[in-house]
LUMLUMDREN-2810 file (N, C-alpha, C; in Angstrom, 1 decimal):
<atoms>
<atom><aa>X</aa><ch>A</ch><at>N</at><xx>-17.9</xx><yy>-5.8</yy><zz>-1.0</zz></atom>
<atom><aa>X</aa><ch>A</ch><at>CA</at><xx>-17.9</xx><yy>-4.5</yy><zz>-0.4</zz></atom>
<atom><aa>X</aa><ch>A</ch><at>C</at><xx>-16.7</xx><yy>-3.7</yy><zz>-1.0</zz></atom>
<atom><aa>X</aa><ch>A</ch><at>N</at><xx>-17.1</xx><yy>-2.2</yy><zz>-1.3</zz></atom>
<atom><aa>X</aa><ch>A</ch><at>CA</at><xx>-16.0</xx><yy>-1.6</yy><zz>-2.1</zz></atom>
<atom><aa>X</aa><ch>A</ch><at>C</at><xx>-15.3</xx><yy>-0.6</yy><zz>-1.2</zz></atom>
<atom><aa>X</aa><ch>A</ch><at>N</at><xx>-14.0</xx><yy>-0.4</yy><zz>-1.1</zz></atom>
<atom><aa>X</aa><ch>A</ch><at>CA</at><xx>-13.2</xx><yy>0.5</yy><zz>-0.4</zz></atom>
<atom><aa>X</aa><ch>A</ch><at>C</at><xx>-13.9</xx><yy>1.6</yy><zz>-0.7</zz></atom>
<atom><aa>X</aa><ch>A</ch><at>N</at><xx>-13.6</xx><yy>2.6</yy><zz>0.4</zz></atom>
<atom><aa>X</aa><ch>A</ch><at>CA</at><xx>-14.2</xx><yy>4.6</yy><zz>0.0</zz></atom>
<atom><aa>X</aa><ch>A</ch><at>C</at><xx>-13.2</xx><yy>5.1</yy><zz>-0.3</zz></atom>
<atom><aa>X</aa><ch>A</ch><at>N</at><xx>-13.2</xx><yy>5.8</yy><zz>-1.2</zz></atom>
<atom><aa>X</aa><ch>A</ch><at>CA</at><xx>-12.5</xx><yy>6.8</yy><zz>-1.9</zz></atom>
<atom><aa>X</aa><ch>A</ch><at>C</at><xx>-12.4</xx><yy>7.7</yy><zz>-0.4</zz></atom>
<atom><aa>X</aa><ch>A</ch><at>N</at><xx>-11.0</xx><yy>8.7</yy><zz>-0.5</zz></atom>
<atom><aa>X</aa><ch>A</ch><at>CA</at><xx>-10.6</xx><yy>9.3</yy><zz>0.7</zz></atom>
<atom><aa>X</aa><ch>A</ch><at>C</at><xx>-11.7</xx><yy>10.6</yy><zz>0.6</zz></atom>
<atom><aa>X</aa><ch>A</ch><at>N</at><xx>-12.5</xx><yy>10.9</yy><zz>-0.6</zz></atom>
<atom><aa>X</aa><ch>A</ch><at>CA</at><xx>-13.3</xx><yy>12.0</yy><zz>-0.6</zz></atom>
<atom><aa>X</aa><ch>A</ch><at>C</at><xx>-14.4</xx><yy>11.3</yy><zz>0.0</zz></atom>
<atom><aa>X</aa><ch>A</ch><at>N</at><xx>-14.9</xx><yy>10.4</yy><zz>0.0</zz></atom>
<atom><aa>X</aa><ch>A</ch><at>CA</at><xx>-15.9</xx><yy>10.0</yy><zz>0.4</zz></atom>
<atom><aa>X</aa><ch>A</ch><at>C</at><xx>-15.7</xx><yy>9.5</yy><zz>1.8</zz></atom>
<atom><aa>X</aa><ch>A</ch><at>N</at><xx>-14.7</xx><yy>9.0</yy><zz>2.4</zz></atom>
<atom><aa>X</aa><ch>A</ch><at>CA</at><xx>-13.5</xx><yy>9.1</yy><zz>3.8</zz></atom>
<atom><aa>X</aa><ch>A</ch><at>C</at><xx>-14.3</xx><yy>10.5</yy><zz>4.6</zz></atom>
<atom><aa>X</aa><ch>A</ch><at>N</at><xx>-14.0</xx><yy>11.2</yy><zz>4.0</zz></atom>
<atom><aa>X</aa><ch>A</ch><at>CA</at><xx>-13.5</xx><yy>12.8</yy><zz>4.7</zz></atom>
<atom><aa>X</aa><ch>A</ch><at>C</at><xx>-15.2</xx><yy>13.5</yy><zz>4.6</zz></atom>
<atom><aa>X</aa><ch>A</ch><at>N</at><xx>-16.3</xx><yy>12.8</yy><zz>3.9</zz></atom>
<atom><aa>X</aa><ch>A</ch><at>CA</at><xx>-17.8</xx><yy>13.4</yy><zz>3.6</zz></atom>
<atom><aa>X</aa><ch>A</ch><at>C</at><xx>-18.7</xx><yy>12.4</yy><zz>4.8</zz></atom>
<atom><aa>X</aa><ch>A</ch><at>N</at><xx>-17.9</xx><yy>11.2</yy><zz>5.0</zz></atom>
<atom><aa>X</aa><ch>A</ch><at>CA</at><xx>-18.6</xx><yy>10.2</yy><zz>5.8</zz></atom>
<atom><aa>X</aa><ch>A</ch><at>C</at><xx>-19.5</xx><yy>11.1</yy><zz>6.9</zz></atom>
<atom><aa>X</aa><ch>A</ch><at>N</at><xx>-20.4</xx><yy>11.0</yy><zz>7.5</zz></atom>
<atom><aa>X</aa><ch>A</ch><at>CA</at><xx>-20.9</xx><yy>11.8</yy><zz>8.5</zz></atom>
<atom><aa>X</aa><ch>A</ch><at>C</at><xx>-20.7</xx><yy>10.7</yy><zz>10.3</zz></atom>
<atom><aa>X</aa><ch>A</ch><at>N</at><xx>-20.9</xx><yy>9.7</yy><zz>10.0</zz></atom>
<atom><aa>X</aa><ch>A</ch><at>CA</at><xx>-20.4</xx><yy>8.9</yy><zz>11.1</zz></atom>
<atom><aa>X</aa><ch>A</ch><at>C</at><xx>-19.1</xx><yy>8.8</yy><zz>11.4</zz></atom>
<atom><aa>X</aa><ch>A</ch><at>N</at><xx>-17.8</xx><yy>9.1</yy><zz>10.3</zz></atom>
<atom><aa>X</aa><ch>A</ch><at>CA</at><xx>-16.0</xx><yy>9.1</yy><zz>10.3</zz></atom>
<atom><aa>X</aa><ch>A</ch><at>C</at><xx>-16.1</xx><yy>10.8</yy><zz>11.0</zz></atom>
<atom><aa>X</aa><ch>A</ch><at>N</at><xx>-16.5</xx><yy>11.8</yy><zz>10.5</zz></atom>
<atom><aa>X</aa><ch>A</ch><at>CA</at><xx>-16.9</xx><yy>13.1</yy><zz>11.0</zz></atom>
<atom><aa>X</aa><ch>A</ch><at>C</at><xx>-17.0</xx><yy>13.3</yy><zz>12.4</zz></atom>
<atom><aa>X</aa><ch>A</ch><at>N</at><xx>-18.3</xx><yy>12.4</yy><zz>12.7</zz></atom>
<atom><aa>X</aa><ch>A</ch><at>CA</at><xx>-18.9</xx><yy>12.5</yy><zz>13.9</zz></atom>
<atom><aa>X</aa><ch>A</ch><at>C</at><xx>-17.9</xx><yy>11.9</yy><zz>15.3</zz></atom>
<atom><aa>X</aa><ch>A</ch><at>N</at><xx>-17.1</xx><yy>10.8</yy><zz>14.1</zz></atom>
<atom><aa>X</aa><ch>A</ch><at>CA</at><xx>-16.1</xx><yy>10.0</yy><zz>15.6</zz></atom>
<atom><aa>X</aa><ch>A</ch><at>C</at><xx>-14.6</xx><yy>11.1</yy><zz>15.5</zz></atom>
<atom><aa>X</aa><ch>A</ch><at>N</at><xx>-14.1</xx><yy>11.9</yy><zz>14.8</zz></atom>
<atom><aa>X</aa><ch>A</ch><at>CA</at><xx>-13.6</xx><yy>12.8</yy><zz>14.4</zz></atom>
<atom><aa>X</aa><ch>A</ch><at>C</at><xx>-13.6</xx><yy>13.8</yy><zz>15.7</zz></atom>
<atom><aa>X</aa><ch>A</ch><at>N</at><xx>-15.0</xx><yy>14.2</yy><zz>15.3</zz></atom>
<atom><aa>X</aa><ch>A</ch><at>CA</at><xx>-16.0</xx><yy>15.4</yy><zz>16.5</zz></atom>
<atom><aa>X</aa><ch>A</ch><at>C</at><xx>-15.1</xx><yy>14.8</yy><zz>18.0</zz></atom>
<atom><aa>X</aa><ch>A</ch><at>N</at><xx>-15.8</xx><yy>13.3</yy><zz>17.8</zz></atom>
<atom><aa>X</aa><ch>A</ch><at>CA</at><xx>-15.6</xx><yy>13.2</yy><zz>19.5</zz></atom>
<atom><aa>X</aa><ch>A</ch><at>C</at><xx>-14.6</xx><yy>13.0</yy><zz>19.5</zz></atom>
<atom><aa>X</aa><ch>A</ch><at>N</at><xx>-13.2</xx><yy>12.7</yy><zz>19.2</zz></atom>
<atom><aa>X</aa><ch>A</ch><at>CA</at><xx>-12.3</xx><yy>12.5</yy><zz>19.7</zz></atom>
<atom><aa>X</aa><ch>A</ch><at>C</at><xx>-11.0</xx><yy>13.7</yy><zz>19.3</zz></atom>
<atom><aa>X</aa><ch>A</ch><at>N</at><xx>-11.6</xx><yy>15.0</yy><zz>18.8</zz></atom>
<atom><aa>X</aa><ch>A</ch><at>CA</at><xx>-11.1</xx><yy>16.1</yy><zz>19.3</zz></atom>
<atom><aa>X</aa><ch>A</ch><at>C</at><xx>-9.7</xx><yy>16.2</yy><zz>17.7</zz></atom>
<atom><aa>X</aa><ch>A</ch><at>N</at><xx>-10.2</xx><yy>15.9</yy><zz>16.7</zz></atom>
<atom><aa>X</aa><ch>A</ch><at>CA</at><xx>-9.2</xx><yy>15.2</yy><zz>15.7</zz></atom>
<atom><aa>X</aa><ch>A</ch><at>C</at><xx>-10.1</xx><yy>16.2</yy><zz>14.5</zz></atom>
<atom><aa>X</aa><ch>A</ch><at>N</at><xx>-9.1</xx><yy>17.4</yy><zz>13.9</zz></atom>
<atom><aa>X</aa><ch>A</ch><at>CA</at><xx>-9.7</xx><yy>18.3</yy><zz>12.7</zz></atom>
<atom><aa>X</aa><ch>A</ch><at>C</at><xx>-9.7</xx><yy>17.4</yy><zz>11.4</zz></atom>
<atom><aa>X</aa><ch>A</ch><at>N</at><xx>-10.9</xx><yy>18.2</yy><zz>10.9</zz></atom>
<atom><aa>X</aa><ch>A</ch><at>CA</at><xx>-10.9</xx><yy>17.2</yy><zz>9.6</zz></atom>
<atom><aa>X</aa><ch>A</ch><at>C</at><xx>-9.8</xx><yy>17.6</yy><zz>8.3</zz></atom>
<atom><aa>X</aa><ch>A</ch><at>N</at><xx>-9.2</xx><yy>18.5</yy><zz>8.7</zz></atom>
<atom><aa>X</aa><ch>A</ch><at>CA</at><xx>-7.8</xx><yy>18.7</yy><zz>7.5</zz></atom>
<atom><aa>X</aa><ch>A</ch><at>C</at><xx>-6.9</xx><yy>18.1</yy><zz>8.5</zz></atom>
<atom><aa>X</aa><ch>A</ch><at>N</at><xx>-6.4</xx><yy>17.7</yy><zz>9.4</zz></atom>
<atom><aa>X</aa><ch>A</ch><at>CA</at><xx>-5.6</xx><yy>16.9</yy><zz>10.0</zz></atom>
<atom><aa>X</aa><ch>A</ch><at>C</at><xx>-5.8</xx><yy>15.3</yy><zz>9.5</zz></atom>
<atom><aa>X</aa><ch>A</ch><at>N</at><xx>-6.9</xx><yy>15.5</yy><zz>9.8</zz></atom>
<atom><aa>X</aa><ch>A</ch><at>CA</at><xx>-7.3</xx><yy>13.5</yy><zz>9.2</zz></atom>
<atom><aa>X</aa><ch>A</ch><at>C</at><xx>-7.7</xx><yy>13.6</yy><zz>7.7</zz></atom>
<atom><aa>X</aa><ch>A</ch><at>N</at><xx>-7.7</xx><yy>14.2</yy><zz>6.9</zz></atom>
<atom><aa>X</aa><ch>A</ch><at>CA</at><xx>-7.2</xx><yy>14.7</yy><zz>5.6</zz></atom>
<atom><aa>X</aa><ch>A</ch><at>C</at><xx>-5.7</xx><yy>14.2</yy><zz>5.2</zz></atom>
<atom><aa>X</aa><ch>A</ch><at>N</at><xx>-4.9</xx><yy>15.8</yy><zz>6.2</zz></atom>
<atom><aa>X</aa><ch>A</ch><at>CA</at><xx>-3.0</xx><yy>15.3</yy><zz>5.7</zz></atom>
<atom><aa>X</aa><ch>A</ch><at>C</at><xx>-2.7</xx><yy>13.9</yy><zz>6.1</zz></atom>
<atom><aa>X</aa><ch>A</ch><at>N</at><xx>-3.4</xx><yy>13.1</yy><zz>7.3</zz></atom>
<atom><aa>X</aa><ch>A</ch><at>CA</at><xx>-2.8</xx><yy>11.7</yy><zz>8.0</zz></atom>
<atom><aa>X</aa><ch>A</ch><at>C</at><xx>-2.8</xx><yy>10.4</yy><zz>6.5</zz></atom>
<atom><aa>X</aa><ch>A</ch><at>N</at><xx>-4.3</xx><yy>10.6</yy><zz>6.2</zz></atom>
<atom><aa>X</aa><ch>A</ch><at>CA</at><xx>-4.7</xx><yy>10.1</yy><zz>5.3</zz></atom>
<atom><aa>X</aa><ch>A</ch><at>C</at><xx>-4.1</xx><yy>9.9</yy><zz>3.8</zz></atom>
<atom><aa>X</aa><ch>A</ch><at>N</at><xx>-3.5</xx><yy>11.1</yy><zz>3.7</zz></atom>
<atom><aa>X</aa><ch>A</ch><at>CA</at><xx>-2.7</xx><yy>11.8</yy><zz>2.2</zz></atom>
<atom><aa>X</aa><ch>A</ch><at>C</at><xx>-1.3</xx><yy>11.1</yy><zz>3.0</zz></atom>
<atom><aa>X</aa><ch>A</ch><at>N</at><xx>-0.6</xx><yy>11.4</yy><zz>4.0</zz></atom>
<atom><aa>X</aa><ch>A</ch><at>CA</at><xx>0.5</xx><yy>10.6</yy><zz>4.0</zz></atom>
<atom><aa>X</aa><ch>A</ch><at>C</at><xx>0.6</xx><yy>9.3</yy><zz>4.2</zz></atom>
<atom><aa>X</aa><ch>A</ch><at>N</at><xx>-0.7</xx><yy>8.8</yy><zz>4.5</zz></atom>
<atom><aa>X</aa><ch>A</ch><at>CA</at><xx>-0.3</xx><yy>6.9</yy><zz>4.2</zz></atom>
<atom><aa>X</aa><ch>A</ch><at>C</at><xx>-0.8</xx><yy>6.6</yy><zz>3.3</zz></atom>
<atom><aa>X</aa><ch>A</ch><at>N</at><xx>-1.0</xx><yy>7.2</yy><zz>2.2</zz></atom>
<atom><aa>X</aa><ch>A</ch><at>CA</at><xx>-1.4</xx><yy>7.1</yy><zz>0.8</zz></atom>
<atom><aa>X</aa><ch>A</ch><at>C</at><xx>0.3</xx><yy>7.3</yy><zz>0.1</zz></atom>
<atom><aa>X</aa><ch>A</ch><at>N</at><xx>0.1</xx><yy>8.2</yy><zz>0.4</zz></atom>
<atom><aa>X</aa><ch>A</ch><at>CA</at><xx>1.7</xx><yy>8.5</yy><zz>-0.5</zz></atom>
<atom><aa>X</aa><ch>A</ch><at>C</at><xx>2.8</xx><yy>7.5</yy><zz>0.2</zz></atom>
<atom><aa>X</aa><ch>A</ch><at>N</at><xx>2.6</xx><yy>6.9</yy><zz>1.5</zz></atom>
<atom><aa>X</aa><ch>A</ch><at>CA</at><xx>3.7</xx><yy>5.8</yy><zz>2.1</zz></atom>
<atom><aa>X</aa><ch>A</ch><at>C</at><xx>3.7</xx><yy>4.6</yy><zz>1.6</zz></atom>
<atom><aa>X</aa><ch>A</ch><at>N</at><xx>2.0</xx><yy>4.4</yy><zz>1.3</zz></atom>
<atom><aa>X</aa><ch>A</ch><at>CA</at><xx>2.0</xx><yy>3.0</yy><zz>0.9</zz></atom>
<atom><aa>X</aa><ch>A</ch><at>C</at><xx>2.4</xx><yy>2.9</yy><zz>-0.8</zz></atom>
<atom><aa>X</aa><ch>A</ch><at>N</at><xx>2.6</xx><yy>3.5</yy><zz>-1.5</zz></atom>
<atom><aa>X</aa><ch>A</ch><at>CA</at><xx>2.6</xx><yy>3.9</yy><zz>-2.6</zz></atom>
<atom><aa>X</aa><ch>A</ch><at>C</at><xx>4.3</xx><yy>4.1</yy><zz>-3.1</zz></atom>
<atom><aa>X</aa><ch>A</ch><at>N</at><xx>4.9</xx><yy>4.4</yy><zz>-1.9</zz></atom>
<atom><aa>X</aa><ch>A</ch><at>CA</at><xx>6.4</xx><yy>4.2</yy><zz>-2.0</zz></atom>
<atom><aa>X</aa><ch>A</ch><at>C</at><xx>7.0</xx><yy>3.3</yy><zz>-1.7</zz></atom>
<atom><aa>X</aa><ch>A</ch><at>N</at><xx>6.1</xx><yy>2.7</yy><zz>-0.8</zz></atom>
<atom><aa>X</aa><ch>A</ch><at>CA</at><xx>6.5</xx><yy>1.1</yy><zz>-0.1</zz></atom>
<atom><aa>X</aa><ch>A</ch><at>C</at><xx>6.4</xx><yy>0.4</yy><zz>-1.5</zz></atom>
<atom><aa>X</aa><ch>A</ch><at>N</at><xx>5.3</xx><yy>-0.1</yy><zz>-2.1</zz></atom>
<atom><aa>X</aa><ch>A</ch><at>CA</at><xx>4.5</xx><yy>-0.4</yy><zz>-3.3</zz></atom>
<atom><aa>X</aa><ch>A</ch><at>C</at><xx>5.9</xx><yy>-0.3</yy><zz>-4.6</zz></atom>
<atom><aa>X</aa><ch>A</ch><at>N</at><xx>6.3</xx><yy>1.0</yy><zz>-4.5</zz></atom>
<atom><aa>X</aa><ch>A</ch><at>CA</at><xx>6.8</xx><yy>0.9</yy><zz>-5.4</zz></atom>
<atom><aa>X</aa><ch>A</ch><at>C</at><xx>8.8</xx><yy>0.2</yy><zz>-5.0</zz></atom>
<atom><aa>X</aa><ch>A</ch><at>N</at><xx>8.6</xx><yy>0.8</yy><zz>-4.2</zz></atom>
<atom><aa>X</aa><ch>A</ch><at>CA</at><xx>10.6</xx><yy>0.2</yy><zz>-3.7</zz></atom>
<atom><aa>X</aa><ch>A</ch><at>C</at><xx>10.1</xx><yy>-1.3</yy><zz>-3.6</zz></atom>
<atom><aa>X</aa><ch>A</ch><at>N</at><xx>8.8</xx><yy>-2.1</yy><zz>-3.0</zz></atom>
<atom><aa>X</aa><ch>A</ch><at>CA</at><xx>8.9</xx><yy>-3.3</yy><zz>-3.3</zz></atom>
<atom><aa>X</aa><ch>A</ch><at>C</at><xx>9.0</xx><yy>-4.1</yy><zz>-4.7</zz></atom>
<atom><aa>X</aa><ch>A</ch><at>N</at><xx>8.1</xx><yy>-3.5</yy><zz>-6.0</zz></atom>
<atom><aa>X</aa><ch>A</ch><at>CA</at><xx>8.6</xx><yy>-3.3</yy><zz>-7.1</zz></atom>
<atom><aa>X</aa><ch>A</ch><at>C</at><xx>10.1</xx><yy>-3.2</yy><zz>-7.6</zz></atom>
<atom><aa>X</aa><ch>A</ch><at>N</at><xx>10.7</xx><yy>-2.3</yy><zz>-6.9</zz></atom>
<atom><aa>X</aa><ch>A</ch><at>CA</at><xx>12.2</xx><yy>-2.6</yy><zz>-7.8</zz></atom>
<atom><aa>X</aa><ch>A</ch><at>C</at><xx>12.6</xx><yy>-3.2</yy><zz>-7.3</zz></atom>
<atom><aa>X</aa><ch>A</ch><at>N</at><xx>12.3</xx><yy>-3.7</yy><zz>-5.9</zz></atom>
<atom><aa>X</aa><ch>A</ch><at>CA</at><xx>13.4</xx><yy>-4.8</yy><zz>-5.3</zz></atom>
<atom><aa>X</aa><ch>A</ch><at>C</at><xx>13.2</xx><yy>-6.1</yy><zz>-5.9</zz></atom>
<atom><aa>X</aa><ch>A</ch><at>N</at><xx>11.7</xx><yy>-6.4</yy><zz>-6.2</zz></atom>
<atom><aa>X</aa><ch>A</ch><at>CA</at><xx>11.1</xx><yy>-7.6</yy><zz>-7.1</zz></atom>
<atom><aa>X</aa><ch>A</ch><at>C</at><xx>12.2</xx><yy>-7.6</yy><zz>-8.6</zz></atom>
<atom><aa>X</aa><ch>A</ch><at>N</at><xx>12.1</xx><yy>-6.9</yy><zz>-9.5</zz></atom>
<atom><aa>X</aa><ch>A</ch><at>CA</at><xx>12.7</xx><yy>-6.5</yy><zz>-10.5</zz></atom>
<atom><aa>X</aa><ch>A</ch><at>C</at><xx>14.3</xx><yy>-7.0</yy><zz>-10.5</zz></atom>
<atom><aa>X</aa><ch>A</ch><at>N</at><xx>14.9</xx><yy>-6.5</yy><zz>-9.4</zz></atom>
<atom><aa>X</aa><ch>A</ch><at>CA</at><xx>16.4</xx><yy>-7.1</yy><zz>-9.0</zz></atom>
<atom><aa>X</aa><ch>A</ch><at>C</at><xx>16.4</xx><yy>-8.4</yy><zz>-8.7</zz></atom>
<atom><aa>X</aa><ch>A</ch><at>N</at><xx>15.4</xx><yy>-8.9</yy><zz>-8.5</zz></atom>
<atom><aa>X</aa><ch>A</ch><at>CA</at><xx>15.8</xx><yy>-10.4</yy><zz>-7.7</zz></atom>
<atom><aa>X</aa><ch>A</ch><at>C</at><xx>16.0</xx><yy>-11.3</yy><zz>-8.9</zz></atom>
<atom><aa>X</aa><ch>A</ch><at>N</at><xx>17.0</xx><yy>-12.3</yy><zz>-8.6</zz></atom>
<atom><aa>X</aa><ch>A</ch><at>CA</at><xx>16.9</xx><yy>-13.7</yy><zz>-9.6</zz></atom>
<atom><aa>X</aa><ch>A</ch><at>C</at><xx>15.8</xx><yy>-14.4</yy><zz>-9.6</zz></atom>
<atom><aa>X</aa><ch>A</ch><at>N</at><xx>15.2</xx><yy>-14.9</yy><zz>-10.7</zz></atom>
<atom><aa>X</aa><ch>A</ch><at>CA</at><xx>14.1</xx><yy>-16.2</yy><zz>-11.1</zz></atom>
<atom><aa>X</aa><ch>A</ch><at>C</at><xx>15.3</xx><yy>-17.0</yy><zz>-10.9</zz></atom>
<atom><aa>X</aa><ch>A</ch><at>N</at><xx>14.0</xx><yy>-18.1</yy><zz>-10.6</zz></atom>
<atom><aa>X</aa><ch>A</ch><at>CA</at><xx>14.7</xx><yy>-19.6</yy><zz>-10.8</zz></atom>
<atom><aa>X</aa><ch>A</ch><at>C</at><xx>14.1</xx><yy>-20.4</yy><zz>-11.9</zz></atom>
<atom><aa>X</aa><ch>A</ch><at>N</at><xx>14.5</xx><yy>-21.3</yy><zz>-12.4</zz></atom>
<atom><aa>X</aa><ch>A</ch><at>CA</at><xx>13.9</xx><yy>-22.0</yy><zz>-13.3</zz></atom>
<atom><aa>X</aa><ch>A</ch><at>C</at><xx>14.5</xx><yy>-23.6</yy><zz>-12.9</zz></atom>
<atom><aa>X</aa><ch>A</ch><at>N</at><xx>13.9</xx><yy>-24.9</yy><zz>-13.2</zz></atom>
<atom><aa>X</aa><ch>A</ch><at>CA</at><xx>14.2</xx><yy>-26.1</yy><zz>-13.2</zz></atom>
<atom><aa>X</aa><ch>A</ch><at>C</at><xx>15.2</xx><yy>-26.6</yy><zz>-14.2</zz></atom>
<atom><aa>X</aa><ch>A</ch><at>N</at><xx>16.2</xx><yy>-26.4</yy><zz>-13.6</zz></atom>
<atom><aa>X</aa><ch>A</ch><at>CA</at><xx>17.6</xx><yy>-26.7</yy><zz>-14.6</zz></atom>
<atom><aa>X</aa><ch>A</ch><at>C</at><xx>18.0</xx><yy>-28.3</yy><zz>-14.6</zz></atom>
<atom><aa>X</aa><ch>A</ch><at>N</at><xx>17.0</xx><yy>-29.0</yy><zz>-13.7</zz></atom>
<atom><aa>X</aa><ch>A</ch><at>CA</at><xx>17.5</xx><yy>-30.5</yy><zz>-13.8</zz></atom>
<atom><aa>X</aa><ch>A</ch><at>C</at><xx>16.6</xx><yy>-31.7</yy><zz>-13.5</zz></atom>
<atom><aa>X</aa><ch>A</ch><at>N</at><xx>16.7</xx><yy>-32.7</yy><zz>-13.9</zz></atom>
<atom><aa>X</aa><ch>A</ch><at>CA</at><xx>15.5</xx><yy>-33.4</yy><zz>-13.6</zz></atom>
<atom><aa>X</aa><ch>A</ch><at>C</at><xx>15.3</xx><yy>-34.0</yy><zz>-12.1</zz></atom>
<atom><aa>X</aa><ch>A</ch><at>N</at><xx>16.4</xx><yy>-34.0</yy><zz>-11.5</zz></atom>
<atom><aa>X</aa><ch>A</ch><at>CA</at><xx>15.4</xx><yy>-33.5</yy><zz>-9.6</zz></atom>
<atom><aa>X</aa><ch>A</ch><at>C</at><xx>15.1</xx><yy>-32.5</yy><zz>-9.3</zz></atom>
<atom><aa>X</aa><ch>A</ch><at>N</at><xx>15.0</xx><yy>-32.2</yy><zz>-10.2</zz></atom>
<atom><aa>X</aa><ch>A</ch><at>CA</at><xx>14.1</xx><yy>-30.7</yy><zz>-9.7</zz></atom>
<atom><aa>X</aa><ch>A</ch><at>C</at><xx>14.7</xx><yy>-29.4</yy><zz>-8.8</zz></atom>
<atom><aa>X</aa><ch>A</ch><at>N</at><xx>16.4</xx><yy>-29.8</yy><zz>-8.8</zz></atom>
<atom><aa>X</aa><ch>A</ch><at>CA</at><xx>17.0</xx><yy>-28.4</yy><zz>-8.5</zz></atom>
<atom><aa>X</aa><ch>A</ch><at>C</at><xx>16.6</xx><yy>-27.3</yy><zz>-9.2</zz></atom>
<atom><aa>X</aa><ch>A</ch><at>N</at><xx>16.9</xx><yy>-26.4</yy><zz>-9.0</zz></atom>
<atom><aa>X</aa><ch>A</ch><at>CA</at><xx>16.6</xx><yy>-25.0</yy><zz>-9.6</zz></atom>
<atom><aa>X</aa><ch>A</ch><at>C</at><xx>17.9</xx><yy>-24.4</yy><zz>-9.5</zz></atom>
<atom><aa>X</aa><ch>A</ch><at>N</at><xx>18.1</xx><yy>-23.5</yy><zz>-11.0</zz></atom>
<atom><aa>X</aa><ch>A</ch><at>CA</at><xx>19.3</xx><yy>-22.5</yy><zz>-11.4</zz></atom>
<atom><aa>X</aa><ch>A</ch><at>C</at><xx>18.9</xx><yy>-21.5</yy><zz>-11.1</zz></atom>
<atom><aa>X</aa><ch>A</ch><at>N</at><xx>19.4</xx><yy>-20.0</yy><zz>-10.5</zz></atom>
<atom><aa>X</aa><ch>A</ch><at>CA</at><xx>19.2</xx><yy>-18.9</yy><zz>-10.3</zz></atom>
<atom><aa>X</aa><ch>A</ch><at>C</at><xx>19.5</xx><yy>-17.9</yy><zz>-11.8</zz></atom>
<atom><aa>X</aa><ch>A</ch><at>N</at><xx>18.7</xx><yy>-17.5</yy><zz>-12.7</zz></atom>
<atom><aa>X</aa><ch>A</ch><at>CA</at><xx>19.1</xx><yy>-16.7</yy><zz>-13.5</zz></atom>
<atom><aa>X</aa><ch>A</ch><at>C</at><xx>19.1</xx><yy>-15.6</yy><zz>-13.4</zz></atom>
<atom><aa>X</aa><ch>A</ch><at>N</at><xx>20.1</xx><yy>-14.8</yy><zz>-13.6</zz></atom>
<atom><aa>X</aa><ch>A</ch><at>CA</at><xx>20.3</xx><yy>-13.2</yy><zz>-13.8</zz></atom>
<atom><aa>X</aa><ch>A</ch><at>C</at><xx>19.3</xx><yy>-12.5</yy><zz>-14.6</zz></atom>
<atom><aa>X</aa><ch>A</ch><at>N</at><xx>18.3</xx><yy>-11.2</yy><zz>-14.2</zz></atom>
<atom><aa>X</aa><ch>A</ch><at>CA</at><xx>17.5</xx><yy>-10.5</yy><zz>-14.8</zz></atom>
<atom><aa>X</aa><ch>A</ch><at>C</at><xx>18.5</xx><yy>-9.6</yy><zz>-15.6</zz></atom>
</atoms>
């Protein structure tokens, strides 16, 4: 099963129709939409740099300690 595209989100006629009933505009559930797109996508990326900062480890000995190397 494939995710909807937010255009196809916002064309749905049953998403529309639960929309209708619970009193909720469809450019409101548009901007909600566009801002946890753009949240998750900042999350996404500050998790990225914080990955980037972290030390690897690698097997520095034969019990199998691990050394922390500097990126």
């Amino acid at each position: 099963m494939n995710d909807m595209t937010m255009a196809e989100v916002l064309r749905d006629p049953l998403i529309r129709q639960m929309l209708r009933a619970d009193g909720i505009s469809l450019s409101d559930f548009a901007s909600l939409l566009q801002n946890a797109a753009r949240q998750k996508s900042a999350d996404r990326n500050a998790a990225l740099v914080a990955a980037d900062r972290m030390p690897y480890f690698v097997p520095a000995r034969p019990d199998g300690c691990c050394v922390a190397l500097a990126r």
